[in-house]
C-alpha positions as CSV (number, residue, x, y, z in Angstrom):
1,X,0.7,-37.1,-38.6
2,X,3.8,-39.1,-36.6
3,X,5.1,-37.3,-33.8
4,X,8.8,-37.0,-33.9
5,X,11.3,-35.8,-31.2
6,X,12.2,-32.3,-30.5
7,X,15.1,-31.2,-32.0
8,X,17.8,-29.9,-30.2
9,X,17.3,-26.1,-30.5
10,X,19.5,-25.3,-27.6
11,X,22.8,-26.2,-30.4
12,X,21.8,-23.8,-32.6
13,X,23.3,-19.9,-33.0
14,X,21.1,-17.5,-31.4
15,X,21.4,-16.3,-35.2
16,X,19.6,-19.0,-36.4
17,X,17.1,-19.3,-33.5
18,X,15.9,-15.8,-34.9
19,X,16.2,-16.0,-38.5
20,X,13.6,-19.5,-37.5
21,X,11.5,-17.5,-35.5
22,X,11.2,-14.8,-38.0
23,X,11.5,-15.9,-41.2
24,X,10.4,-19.7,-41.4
25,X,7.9,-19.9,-38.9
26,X,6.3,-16.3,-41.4
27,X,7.0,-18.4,-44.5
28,X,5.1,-21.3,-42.9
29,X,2.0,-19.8,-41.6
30,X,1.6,-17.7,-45.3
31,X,2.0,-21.2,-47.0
32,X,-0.9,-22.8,-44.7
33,X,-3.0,-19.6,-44.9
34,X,-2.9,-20.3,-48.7
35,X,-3.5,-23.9,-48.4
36,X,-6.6,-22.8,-45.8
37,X,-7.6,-20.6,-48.6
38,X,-7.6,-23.1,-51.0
39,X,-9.9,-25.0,-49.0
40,X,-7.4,-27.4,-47.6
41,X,-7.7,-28.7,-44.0
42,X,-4.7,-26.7,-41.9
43,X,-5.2,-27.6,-38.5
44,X,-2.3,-29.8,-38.0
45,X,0.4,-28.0,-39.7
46,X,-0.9,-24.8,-38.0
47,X,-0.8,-27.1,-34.5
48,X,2.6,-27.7,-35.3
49,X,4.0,-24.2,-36.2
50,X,2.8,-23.1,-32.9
51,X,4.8,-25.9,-30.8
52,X,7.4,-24.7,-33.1
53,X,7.2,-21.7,-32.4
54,X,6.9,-22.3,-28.6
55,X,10.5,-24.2,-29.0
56,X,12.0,-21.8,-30.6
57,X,10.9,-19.2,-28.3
58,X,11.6,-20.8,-24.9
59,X,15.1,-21.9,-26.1
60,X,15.8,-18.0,-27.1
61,X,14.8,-17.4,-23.5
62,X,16.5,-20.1,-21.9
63,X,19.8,-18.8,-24.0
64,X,19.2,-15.2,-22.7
65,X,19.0,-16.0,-19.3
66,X,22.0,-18.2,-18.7
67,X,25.2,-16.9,-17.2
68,X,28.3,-16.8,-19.9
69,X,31.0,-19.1,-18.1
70,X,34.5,-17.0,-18.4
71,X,37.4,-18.5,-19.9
């Protein structure tokens, strides 16, 4: 599997940081426990929902911890 850049997570809402984190990274690892159970080799696409995962993570903490600039 290619590796690709990052993308940008720091752009998106903190809305859509969560609903990622929550729902699409869930949706993602019940799809590749079904594959798994189907006797499909998972390893990459389980590799890569945890370095998703890990982005989408340290950009909601990174987000959290910066200072809002007053207009």
């Amino acid at each position: 599997m290619a590796s690709t850049a990052p993308a940008n997570l720091g752009r998106l809402r903190k809305e859509t940081r969560e609903w990622l984190a929550t729902h699409t990274l869930e949706d993602i690892r019940g799809i590749a426990a079904d594959l798994e159970n189907a006797g499909e080799d998972v390893g990459e696409l389980v590799d890569a929902i945890n370095e998703l995962e890990i982005l989408v993570n340290e950009d909601g903490s990174r987000a959290r911890s910066k200072p809002r600039a007053h207009a």
